[in-house]
C-alpha positions as CSV (number, residue, x, y, z in Angstrom):
1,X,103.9,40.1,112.0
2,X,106.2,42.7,112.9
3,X,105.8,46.6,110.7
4,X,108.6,47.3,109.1
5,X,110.5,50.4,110.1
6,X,110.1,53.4,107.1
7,X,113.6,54.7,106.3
8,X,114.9,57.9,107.9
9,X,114.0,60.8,106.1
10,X,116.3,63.7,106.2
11,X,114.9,66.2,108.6
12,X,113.6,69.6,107.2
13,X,113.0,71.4,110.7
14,X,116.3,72.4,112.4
15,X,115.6,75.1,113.9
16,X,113.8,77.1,116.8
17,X,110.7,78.9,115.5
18,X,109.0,78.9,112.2
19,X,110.2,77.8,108.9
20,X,109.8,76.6,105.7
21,X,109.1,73.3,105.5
22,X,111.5,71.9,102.9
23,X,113.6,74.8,102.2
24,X,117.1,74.3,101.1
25,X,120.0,76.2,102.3
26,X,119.2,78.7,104.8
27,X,116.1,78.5,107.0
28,X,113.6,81.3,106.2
29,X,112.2,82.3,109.8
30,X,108.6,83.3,109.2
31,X,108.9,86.4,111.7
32,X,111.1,87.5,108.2
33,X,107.8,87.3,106.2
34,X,105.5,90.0,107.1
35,X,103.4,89.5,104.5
36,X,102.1,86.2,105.3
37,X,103.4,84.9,102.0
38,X,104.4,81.8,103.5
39,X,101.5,81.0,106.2
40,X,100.8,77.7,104.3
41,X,104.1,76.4,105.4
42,X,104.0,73.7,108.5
43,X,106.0,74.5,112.2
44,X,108.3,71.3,112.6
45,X,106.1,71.3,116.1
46,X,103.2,70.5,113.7
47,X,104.9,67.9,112.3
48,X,106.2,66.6,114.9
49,X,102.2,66.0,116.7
50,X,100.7,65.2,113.0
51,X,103.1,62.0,113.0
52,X,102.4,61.1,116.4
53,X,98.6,60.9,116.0
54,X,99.2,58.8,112.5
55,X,101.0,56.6,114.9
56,X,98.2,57.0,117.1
57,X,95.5,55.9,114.8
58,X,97.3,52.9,113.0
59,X,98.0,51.5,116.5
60,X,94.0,52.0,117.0
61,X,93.2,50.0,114.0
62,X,95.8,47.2,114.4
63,X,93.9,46.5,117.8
64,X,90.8,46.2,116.0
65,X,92.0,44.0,113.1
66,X,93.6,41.7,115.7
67,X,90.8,41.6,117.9
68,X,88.6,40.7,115.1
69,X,91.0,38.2,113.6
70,X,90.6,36.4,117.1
71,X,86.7,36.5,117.1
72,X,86.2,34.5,113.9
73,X,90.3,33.3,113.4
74,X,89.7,29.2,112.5
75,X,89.4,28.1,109.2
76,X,90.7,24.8,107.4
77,X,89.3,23.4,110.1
78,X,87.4,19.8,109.2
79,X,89.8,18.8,106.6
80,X,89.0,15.6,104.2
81,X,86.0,15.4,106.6
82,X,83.7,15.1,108.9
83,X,83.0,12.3,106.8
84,X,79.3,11.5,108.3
85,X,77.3,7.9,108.6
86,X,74.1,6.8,108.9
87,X,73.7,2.6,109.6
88,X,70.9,0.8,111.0
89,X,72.2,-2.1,113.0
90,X,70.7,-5.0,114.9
91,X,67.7,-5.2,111.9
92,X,65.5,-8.1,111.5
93,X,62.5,-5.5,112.1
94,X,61.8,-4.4,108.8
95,X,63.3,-0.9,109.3
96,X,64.9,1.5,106.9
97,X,66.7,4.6,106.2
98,X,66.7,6.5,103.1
99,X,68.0,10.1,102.1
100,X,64.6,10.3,99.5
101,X,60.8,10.9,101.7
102,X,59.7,8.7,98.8
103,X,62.0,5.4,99.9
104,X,62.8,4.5,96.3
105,X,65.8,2.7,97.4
106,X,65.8,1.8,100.9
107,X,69.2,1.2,102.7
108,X,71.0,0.4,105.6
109,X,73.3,2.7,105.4
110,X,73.5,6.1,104.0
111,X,76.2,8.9,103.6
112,X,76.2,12.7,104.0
113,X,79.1,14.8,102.2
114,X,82.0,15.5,103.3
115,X,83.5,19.2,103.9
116,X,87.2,19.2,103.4
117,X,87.8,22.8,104.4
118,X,84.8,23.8,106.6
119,X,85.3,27.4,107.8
120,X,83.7,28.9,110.9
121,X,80.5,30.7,110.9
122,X,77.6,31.4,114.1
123,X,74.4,29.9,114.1
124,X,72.5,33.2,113.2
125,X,74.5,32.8,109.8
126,X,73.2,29.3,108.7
127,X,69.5,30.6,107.5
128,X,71.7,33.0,105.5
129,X,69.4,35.7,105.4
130,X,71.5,38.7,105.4
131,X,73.3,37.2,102.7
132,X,76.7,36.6,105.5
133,X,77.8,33.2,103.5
134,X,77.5,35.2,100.2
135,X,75.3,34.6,97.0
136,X,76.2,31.2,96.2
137,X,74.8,30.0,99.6
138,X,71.1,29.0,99.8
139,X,68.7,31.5,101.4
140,X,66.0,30.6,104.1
141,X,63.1,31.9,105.4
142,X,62.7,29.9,108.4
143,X,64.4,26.6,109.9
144,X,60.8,24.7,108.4
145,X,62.3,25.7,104.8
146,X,65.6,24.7,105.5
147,X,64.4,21.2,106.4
148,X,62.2,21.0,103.6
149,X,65.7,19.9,101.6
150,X,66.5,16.2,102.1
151,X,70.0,14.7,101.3
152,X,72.9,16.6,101.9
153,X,72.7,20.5,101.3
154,X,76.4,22.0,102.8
155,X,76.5,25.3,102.1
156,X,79.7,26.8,100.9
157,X,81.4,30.5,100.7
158,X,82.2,32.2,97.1
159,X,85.1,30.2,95.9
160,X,88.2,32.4,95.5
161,X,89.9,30.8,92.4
162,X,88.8,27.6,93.7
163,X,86.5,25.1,92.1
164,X,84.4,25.0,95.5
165,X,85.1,28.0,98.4
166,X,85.1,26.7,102.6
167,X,82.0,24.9,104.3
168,X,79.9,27.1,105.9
169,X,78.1,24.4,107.6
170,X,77.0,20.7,107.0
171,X,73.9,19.8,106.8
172,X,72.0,15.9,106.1
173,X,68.5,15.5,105.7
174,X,67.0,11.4,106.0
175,X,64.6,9.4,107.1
176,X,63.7,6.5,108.8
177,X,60.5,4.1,108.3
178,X,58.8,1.3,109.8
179,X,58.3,-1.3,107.2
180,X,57.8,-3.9,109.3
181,X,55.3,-6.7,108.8
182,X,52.7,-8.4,111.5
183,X,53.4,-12.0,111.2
184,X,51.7,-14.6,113.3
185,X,49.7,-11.7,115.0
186,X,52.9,-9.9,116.5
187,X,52.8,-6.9,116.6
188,X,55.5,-5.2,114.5
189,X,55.6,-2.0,116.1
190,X,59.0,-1.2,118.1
191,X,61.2,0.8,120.1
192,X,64.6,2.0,118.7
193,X,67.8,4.2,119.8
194,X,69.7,6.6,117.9
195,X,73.2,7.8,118.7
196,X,75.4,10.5,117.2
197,X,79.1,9.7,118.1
198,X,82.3,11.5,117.4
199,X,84.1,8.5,115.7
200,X,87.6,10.6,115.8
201,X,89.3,13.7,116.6
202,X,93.1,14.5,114.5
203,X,94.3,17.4,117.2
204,X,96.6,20.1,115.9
205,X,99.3,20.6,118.4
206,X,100.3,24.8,118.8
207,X,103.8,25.9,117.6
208,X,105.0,25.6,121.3
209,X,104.0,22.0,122.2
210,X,102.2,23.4,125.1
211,X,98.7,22.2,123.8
212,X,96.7,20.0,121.7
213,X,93.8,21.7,120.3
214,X,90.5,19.8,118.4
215,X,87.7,21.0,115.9
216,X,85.3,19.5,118.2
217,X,85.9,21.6,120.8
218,X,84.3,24.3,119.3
219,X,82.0,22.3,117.1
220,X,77.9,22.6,117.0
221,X,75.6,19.7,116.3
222,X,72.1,21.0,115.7
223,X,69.9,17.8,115.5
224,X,66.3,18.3,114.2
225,X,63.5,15.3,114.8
226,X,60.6,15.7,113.3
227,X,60.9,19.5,112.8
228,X,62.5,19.7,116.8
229,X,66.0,21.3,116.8
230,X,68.4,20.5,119.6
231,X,71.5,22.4,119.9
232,X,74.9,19.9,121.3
233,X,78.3,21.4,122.3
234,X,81.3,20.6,124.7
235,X,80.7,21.5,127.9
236,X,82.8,25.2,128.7
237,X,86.7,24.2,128.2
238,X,88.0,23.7,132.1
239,X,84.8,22.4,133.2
240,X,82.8,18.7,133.3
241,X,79.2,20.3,133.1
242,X,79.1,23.8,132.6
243,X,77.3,24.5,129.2
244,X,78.7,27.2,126.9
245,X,77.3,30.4,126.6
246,X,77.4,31.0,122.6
247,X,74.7,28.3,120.5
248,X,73.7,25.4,122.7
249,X,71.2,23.7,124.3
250,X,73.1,20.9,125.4
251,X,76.0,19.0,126.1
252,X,77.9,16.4,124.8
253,X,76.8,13.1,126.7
254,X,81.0,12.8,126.7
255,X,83.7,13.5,124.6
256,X,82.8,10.8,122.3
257,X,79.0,10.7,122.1
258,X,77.5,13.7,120.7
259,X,73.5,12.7,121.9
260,X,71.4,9.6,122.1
261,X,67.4,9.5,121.8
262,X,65.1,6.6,122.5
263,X,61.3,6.7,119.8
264,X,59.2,4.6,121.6
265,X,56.2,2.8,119.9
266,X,57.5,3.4,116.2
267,X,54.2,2.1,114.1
268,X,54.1,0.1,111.1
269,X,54.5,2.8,108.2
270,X,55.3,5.7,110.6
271,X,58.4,7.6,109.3
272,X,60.5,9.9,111.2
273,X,62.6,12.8,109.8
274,X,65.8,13.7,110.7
275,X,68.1,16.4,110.0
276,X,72.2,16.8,110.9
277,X,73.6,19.9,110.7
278,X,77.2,20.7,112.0
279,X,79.3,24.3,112.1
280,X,82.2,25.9,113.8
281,X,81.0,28.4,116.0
282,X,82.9,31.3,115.9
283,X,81.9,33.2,118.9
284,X,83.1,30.1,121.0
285,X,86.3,31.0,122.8
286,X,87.8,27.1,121.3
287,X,87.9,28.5,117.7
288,X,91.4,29.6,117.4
289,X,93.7,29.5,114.9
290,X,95.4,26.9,116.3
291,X,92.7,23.9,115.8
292,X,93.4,24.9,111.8
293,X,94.7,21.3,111.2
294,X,92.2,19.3,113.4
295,X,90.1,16.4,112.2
296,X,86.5,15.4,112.9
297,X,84.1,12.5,112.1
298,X,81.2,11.3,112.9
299,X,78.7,8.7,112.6
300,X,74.9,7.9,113.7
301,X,73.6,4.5,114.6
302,X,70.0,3.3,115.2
303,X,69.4,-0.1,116.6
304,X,66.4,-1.9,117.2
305,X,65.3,-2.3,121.2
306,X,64.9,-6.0,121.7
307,X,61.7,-6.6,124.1
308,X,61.7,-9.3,126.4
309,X,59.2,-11.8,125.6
310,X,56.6,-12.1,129.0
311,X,54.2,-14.5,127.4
């Protein structure tokens, strides 16, 4: 936004050589005043470079406020959403899913809970042990505390006013369990394959028209297995294959399938342990102001490998 321009003020220095600053009438040269009685008084050549170097300085610091406004700009950014699902499809295997380690109600499907305003953060952030996400966020020690917590635990700035402040992150904790039966003497252990797909993307379109711009493409997926974290991101904006530099591991499969994993030999009774956790990652280039009003969801699926029967 534009500064506004101060209002002219009536000029106090007229004159060549010293003088009293804000005198009325006649100037009072200060060669008149041998006494030094009014040393204290400022040159209008004084004035003239103390305003230029308050112009100076508040030019200085509007560069750094805009700068940092850049760096860490996006927020509003997953609105009503990234609603997140967990289905098992394809099962006559016996396997489950359940947000509880215990399985007291084992499902098919399960749901994590939705951010409506999810802000941007950096991955150093999420552990939240410099207290960057504020006291209402949860502290960690290490990422093996943070997935001690099963079900969904998003963490959340103060609220300003608000009933519940901006998403930090989102983060799901579940599980998945063989409960499969040997009949006949078949063996009921099996292969299965999870994938983590970006079901849609609402793009925000800049003031211009010029470009469309998407949450996702400055979006992180950290997916841990079994304790194992992976890090997923677009590849670099421009390219096909080039990863990013800021908080990944990997890159998206393609713009609509976030990862895929294959367990092989999943036992009878064996459980496995995921956890989903999703942020905005500010230092990516992508997170502007402009994705503000962009969209994302996702969904995870797990189907059961069918084996060809050799006998």
């Amino acid at each position: 936004m534009a500064r506004k321009k101060k209002s002219a003020q009536p000029d106090v220095a007229q004159a060549a050589g010293g003088f009293v600053a804000g005198a009325t009438g006649s100037y009072i040269p200060a060669l008149d005043d041998p006494m030094g009685k009014y040393d204290v008084n400022t040159s209008a050549e004084k004035v003239y470079k103390r305003n230029w170097l308050i112009r100076i300085v508040a030019i200085i610091i509007g560069i750094l406020l805009l700068l940092f406004g850049i760096g860490f700009g996006c927020v509003t950014v997953l609105n009503h959403g990234g609603r997140f699902t967990v289905s098992m499809t394809n099962n006559s295997y016996g396997i489950q899913l359940s947000d509880i380690p215990t399985f007291d109600k084992p499902t098919l499907q399960l749901y994590g809970e939705a951010i409506e305003n999810l802000d941007n953060i950096t991955k150093e952030w999420i552990l939240n042990q410099d207290g960057r996400l504020g006291s209402e966020a949860p502290v960690y020690k290490s990422y093996e505390e943070f997935e001690q917590v099963y079900g969904s635990h998003n963490a959340y700035f103060p609220a300003e006013g608000e009933e519940k402040g901006n998403g930090a992150y989102f983060a799901y904790t579940f599980f998945v369990r063989n409960a499969g039966e040997e009949v006949n003497g078949k063996d009921a252990t099996v292969d299965y394959m999870t994938t983590l797909q970006v079901t849609s993307v609402n793009r925000a379109v800049d003031d211009n028209g010029a470009r469309d711009f998407g949450a996702d493409e400055a979006m992180r997926v950290m997916v841990f297995i079994n304790g194992e974290p992976t890090v997923y991101a677009k590849p670099r904006l421009g390219t096909d294959n080039v990863k990013e530099l800021f908080a990944a591991d990997k890159n998206f499969i393609s713009d609509t399938k976030v990862m895929e994993y294959v367990r092989s030999d999943f036992e009878v009774d064996s459980v496995d342990r995921y956890t989903v956790v999703i942020w905005l990652e500010g230092e990516d280039p992508e997170c502007v102001n402009d994705i503000m009003e962009s969209e994302v969801k996702l969904k995870m699926e797990f189907n059961v490998i069918e084996k060809l029967d050799t006998e």
